[in-house]
N, C-alpha and C positions, 0 to 999 in steps of 0.2 A: 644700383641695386646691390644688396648683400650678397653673399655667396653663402650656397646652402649647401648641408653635409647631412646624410644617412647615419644611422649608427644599429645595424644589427645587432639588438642587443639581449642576446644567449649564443649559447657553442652548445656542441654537443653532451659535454660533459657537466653541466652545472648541475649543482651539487641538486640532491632531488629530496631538499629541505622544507618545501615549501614555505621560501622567503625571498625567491628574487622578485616577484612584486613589490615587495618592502624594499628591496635593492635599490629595485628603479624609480619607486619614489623619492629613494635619499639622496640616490645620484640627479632629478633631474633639475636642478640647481646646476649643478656643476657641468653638465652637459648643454645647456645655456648658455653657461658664461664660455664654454670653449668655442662656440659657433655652430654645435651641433641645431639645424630646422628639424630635423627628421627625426623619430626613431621607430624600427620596424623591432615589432614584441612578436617571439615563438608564439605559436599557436595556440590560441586561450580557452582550445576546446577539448571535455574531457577524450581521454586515450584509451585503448585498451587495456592500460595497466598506470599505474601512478607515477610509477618511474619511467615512462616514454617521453621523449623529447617533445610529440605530439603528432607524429606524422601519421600514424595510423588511426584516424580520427575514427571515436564513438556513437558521439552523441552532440551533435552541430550546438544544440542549445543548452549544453551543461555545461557551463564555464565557470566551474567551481563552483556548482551551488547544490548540488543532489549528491546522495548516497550510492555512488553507483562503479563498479568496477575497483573496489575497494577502499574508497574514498570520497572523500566531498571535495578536498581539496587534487587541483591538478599537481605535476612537479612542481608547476612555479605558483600555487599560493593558489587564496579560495576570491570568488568574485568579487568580494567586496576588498580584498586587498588590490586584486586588479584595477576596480573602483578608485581605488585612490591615487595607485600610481598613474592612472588617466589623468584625473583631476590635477596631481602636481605637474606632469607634465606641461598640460594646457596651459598653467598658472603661468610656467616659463617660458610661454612664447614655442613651444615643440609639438611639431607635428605628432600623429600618430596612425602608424600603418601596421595594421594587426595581418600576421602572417596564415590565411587562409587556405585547407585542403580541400577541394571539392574533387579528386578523381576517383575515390576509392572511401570505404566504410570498413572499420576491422572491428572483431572484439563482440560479433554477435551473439544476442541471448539466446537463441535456442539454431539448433539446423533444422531442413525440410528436405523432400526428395520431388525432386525437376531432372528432367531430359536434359543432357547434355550431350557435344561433341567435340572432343578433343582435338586440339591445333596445336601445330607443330613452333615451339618457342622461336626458331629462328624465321620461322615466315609461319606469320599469323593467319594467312588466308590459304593455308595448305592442312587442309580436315585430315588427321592420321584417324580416323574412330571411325563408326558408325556409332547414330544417337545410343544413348543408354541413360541409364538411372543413376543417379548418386545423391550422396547425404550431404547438403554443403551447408556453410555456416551464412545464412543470408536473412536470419529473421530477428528483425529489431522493432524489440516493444517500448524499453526505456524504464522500467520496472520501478527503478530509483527517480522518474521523473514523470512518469504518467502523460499527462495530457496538456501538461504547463506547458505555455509558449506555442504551441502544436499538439494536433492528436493524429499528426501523421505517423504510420509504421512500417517497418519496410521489411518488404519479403521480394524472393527471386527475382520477380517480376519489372522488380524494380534494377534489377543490374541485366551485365551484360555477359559476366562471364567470373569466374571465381576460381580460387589454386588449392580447395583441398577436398576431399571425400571422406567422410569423416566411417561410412560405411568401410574403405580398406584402408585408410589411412595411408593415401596417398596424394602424393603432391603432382598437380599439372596443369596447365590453362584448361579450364573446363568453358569454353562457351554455350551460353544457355541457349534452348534449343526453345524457339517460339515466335509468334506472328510479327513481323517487324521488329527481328530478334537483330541485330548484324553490329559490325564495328562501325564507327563514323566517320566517313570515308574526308573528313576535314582533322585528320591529327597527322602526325612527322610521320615519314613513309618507313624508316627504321623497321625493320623484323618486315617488312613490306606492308605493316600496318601497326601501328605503336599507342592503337588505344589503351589495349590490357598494359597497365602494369604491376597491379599487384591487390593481393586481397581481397573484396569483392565486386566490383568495377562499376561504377555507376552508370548508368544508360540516359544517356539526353535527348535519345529521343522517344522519352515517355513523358508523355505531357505534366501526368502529375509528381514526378521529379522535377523538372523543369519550373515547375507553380511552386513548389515546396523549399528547393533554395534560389530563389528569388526571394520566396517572402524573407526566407533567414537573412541572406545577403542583409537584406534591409532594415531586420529586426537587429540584427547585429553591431551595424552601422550606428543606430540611434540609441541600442540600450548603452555602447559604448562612449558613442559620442567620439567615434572614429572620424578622422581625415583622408583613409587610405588603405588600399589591402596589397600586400606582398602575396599574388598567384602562385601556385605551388605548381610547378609539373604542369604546364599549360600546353607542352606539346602532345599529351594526353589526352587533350578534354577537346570536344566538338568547337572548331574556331565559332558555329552559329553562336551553343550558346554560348561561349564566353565573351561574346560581344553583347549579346540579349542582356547578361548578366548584370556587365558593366554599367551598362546603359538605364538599366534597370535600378540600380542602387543611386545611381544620380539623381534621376528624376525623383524618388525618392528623396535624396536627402540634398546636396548640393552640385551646381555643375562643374566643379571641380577638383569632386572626389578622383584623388588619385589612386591611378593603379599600376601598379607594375609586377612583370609576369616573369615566370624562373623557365625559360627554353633551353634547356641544356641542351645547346647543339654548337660544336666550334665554329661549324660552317657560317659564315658573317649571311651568307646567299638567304639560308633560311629563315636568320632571324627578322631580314629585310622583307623576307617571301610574307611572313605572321604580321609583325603592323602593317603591311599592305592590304592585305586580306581581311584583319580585323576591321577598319576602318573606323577607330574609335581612338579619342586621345586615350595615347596609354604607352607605358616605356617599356622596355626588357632591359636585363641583367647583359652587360657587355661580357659575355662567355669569350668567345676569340680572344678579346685584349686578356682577362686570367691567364690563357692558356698559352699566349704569349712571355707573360710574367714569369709561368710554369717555367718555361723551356728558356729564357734568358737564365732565370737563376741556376737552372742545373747545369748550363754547357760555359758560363760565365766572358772570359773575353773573345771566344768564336763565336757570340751572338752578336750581327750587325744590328745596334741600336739604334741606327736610324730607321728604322722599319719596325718597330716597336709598336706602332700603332698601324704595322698593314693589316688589311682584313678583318681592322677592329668596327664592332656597331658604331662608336664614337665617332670614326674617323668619318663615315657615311649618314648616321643621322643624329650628328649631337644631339638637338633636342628633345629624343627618345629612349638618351640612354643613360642607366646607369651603371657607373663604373664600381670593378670591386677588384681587391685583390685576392683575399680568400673569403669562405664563408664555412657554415657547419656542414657541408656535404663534401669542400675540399680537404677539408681538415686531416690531419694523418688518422686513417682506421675507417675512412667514412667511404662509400660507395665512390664517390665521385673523387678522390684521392686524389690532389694532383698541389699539394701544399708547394705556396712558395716558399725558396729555402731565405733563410733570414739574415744570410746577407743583402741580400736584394729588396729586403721590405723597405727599409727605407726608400731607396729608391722605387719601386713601385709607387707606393705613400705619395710620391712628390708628382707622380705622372699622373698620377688622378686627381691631388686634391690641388696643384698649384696652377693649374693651366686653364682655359676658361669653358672648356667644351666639357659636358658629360655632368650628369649626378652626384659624386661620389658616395661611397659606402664604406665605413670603416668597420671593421669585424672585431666584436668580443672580444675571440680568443687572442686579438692581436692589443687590445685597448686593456682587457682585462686579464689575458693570462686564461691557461686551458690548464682544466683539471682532469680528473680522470686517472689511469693507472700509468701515463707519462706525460705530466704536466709541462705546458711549457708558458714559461715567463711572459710578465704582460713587455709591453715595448710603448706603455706609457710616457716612458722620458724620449723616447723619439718620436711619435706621433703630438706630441701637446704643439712641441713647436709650429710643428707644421700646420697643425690645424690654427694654431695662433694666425699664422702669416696669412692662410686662405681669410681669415675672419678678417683682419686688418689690414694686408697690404697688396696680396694678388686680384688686381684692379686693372681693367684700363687694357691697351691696344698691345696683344700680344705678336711678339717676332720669334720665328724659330732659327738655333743652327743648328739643323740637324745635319754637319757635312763630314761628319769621322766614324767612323762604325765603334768604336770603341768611346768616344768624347761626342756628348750631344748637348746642348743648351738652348734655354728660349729665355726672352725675357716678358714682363709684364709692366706696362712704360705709368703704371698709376692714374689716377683721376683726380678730380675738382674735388668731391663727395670725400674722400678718404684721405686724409692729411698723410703725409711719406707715405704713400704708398706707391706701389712700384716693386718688383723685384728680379734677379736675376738668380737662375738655376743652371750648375752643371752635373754631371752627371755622367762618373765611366765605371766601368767592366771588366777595365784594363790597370792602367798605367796612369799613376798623377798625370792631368791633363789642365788644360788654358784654354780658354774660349774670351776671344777678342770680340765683344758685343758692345751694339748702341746705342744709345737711352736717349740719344738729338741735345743738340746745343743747350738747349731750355736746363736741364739738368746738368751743367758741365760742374766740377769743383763738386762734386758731390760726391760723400763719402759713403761707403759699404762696407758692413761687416757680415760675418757667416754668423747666422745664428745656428745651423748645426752644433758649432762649435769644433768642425772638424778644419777649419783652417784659421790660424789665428792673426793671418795681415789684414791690414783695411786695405780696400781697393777704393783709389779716387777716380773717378771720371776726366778726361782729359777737356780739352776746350770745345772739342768736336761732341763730347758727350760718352765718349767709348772708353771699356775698363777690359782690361786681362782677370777677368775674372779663374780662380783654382778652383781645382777639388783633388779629392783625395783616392791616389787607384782603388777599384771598387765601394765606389760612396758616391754621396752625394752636398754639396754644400750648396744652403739656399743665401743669398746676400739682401740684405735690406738694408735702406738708409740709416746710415747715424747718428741719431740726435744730437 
């Protein structure tokens, strides 16, 4: 079986031209031939504003087709250029997992006044108010979209809770105050309740929200001709419905629509706690292993690397998880701020994409370079390789040596299926290091090179099969056979 690869593809900051649809159809050629399966696209639903990344979702079914919120087109291009970059992708053999917000609604066309009572941001289930009135932003008609697709519309009734008064123009968790009004008692216990997180809170358990995106999930699915949704903030949203959801989009369209869900929580406990509970094929983002990577790269060789993968999802349920190193919320400037520093990408890169357990996901701003007002360089000439090697030679029964806190290596002994394949990785944080590893008699007299390029001997295999494989302090050198 091939080895497959994610590719997030937007960062925070791309430019807000309306042309990365056009991007992604030029590139999806090239992301093909690298070995990219995957690729998860920002959010193709209109925003509050034109220039939003998309996280403050408007209007579920404007995906660049309506006049609304100042535009027809989103940041990244109008539907029909999304149309196409679909279309190429498929052409190429690549998945596609369209990155979906269902917790929250921004950007409403008129406000209304409902009872509310104030809770206290740090514990949500601690009422500081008595009920009262306010002017909140919760009424969505669609003005620039009418009745196409839906003639649902949505007023208070339909959320849970909302953060502004437009009456004093103040800012606070207002929960709405009404008949099986309450948070849902199935999200992360954080704040002692972590449904509210921002704008105007969607309520699942109203039945006709619950009918309303179902149908979209669905409608979505088929007008895009999707394989996949990247879940936004899932520790947010009611585990019932986002299992109803899931479950709901399959039968719909295939039973193999994939999904996978953003828990940002380090705790490995909890994210084991939500595929438990969900009870439906579906992965999460390996949070702990990032935060791992975090904290190697800044404290550099007082980070024991043999413990690199403790308390990682990977370590515990490979086949639900996918690996990342950074994404558009770690990014420098972003909420979730926690950038790996760049000497250690490489090495990260090689912990995910070269080993056999886990999804991986390679990030934009790491493939293409991050723009914005401090741009930083793409790291293209270090990732091709690697993603080369995953596509071609990381095969086969892998052995670890994880036994130096500063020098760790594994090998990958290759298969029937994939001609030289096979490879050998080290990997320190310290001090040039040697790792004596075994690849078995069957391979003896076989030469190695670093395709890094960061050590330039070949390494032969002895009669036994075993090589003193280098690397370089702080780096990483991958070895594969020599033709």
């Amino acid at each position: 079986m091939d080895n497959y690869v994610i590719i997030q593809f937007f960062e925070w900051y791309v430019q807000n031209d309306g042309k990365h649809w056009d991007k992604l159809k030029k590139e999806a050629s090239k992301l093909g031939a690298l070995g990219v399966s995957g690729v998860w696209i920002p959010p193709v639903t209109k925003a509050s504003g034109q220039d939003s990344t998309g996280y403050d979702i408007y209007d579920l079914y404007d995906i660049g087709e309506f006049d609304q919120k100042g535009s027809i087109r989103t940041k990244y291009g109008t539907k029909e250029q999304l149309k196409e970059a679909v279309q190429a992708l498929r052409e190429n053999g690549l998945k596609v997992y369209a990155d979906i917000v269902l917790n929250h609604k921004a950007g409403a066309d008129e406000t209304e006044k409902f009872q509310v009572i104030e809770v206290d941001e740090n514990d949500r289930k601690h009422v500081i108010s008595e009920p009262y009135e306010i002017e909140g932003w919760t009424k969505f008609y669609f003005p620039g979209r009418g009745d196409k697709y839906s003639g649902f519309k949505w007023n208070f009734t339909h959320f849970t809770a909302t953060d502004k008064d437009k009456s004093t123009d103040k800012n606070s968790i207002y929960k709405i105050v009404g008949d099986g009004k309450d948070w849902s008692s199935k999200v992360d216990d954080e704040y002692n309740n972590y449904d509210y997180l921002m704008y105007a809170n969607i309520d699942y358990n109203n039945e006709a929200v619950v009918k309303e995106v179902k149908q979209w999930g669905v409608w979505l699915t088929k007008e895009l001709k999707l394989d996949g949704f990247r879940l936004d903030a899932v520790k947010h949203i009611d585990e019932d419905f986002m299992e109803d959801f899931i479950n709901t989009v399959r039968a719909n369209t295939a039973d193999d629509f994939y999904a996978v869900g953003e828990y940002w929580n380090a705790d490995v406990n909890k994210l084991e706690e939500y595929l438990s509970n969900m009870n439906t094929k579906m992965n999460l983002f390996d949070v702990p292993l990032h935060y791992n990577f975090h904290e190697a790269s800044l404290i550099g060789r007082s980070y024991d690397l043999t413990k690199i993968f403790a308390n990682s999802l990977v370590a515990s349920k490979p086949l639900n998880t996918v690996t990342f190193v950074d994404n558009h919320d770690s990014q420098n400037g972003q909420a979730l701020e926690s950038w790996v520093e760049d000497w250690f990408k490489p090495v990260a890169y090689a912990l995910i994409l070269l080993r056999e357990d886990g999804y991986p996901c390679i990030f934009y701003g790491d493939y293409y370079g991050i723009g914005g007002e401090k741009p930083v360089p793409s790291k293209k000439d270090m990732l091709d390789p690697l993603l080369m090697v995953r596509k071609d030679f990381a095969y086969g029964e892998q052995e670890d040596y994880f036994d130096h806190p500063n020098v760790i290596g594994w090998i990958r002994k290759g298969d029937e299926e994939h001609k030289d394949s096979g490879i050998a990785v080290v990997i320190s944080n310290g001090d040039e290091g040697i790792k004596n590893m075994c690849f078995g008699k069957e391979l003896s007299g076989k030469a190695f090179y670093d395709i890094t390029e960061n050590r330039k001997e070949i390494i032969t295999l002895d009669e036994e099969g075993k090589g003193n494989f280098t690397v370089q302090g702080g780096s990483v050198s991958v070895w594969i056979v020599k033709k």
